[in-house]
N, C-alpha and C positions, 0 to 999 in steps of 0.2 A: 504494500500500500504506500502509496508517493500523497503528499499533496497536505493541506490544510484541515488534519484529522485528530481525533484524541488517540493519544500513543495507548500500547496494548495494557497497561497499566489500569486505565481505565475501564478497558471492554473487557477484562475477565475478571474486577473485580466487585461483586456488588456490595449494598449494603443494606441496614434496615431500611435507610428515607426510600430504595425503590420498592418498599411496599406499598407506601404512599400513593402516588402518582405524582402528576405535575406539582403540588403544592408541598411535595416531601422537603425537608430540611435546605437539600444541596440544589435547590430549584426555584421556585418562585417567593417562598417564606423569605421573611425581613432577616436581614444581620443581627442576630440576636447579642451579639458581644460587640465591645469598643472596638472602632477601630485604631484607635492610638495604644491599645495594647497589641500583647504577644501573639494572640488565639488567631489561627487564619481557616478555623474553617469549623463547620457546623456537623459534620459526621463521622465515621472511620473509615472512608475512603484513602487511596493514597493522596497524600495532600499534596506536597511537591508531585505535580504530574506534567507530563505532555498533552495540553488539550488545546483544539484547535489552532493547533502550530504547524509549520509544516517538519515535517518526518518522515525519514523514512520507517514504516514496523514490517516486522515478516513472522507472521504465526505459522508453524508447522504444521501440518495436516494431523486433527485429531487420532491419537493412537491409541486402542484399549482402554479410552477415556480419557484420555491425559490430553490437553492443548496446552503448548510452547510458544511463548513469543519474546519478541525483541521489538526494541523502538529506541530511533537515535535521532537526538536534534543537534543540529551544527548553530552557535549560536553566532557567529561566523570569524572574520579574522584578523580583526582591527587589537588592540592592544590589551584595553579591557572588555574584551567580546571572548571569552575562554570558558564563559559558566556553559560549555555541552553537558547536553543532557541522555544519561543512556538509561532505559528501562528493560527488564526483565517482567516475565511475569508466569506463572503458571496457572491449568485449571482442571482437576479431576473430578471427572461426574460417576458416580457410582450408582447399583440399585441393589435393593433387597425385598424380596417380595413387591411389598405395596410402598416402600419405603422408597423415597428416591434424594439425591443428594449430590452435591460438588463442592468438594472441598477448592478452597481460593492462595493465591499468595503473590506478591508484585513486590519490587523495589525501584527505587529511583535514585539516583546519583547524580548530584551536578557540579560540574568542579569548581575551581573558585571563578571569580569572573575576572581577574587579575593573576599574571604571575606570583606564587606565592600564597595565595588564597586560601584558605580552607575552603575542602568540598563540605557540603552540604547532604544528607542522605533522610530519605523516606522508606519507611515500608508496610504493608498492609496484607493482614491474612481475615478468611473468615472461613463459616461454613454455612453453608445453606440446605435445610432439611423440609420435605412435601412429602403428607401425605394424605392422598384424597385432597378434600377442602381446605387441609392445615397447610398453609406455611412460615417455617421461621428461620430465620438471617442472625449470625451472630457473627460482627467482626469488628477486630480490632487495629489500629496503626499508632505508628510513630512518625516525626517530623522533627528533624531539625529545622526550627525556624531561622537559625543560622548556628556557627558552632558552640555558640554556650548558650545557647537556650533551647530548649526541646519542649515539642508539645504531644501528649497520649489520648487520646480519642477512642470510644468505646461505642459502638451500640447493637442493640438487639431491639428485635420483632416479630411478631408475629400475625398471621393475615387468616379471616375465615371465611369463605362463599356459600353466604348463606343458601344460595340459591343462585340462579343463574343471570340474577342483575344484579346482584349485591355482595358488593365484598368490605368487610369491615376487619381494619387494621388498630393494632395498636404500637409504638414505638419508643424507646429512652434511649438519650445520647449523652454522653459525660464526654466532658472534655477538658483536660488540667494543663496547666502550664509548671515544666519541670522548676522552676527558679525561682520565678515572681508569685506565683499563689494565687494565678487566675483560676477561675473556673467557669464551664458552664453547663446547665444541665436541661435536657430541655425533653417533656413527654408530649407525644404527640399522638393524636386521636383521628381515622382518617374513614368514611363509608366511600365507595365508589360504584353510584348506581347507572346501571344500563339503560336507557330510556328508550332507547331504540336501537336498531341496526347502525352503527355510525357515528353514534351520539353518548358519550358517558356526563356526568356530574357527578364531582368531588367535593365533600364536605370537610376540609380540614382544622382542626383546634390543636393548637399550640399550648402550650403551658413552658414556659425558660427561667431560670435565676442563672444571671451574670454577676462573679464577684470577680471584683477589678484587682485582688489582690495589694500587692506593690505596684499595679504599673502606674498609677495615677491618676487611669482614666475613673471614669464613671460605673459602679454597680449599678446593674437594674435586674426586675424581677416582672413579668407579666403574663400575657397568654395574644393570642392573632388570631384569628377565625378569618379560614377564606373558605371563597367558594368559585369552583371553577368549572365551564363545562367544555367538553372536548370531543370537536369530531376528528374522524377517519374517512376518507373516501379511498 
């Protein structure tokens, strides 16, 4: 794959928010944290990623369940233009009876952006488990937000179709900052009804407590109610 895509980091790794839908955490939801602190991101996805950049990635052809991939970005060749980015990533789908599952894993490395630099590194694992109507997402990451500060992100979910228009999720995200003492936590509540062929609506409620730790910035604690509806043709 050439061109202006999210490197493989991304596409083999889920997390709770895509039980969601569009209104999950890493998507249309407000920045629940400061942005003059540490925290850069709202799920356990890999945070340092390759997304809509151009890249090159090359995933292997699924083997006995196992999909391999690679992603590299040149960030090109000027003096301090050295922060390349290289991603790995792996994904094994397994079954057992009625049980079905893919175990996840990805890193990301970026070097410094200057001769002399410290690199930078991400990484992110989870698992994901269905069965019948049930499914649930548990995964974790890490993130150097640069070399002495690091950030650990957690979440878990799980989703149930009640029926054949309705799927009602629930989801928790923690999110710490290794140093300064941020945090953020955020539970979220999600129905996704079919209305027609074509046509879904998403009911989602937030519930988040931001503590600003050391960084200076601002705590806050609240909750967001969207509602969104979404076709396909």
């Amino acid at each position: 794959q050439l061109g202006n895509k999210d490197g493989v980091g991304e596409q083999l790794t889920p997390t709770a928010s895509d039980l969601i839908g569009p209104d999950g955490t890493d998507d249309n939801a407000p920045q629940f944290y400061s942005s003059t602190g540490s925290l850069g991101t709202q799920q356990a996805s890999l945070i340092n990623t390759i997304g809509d950049e151009n890249n090159i990635t090359y995933i292997l052809p699924t083997m006995g369940g196992l999909t391999v991939g690679a992603s590299y970005k040149d960030a090109g060749d000027g003096a301090a233009d050295n922060a390349d980015e290289t991603e790995v990533a792996a994904q094994y789908e397994f079954e057992s009876g009625v049980i079905k599952g893919s175990l996840h894993y990805a890193s990301n490395n970026i070097s410094g952006a200057s001769a002399g630099d410290g690199s930078t590194n991400s990484s992110a694992m989870g698992i994901t488990i269905s069965s019948g109507p049930v499914e649930f997402i548990f995964a974790s990451a890490e993130d150097d937000q640069s070399t002495t500060i690091k950030t650990e992100a957690n979440d878990y979910g799980i989703s149930y179709q009640v029926n054949d228009a309705l799927i009602i999720a629930v989801t928790g995200t923690e999110i710490t900052e290794s140093t300064g003492g941020e945090s953020l936590d955020v539970t979220s509540v999600a129905l996704n009804y079919n209305i027609t062929s074509g046509l879904d609506a998403y009911l989602t409620y937030h519930d988040y407590d931001y503590k600003a730790g050391t960084s200076g910035a601002t705590s806050d604690d609240g909750s967001v109610t969207a509602i969104t509806l979404a076709t396909t043709f």
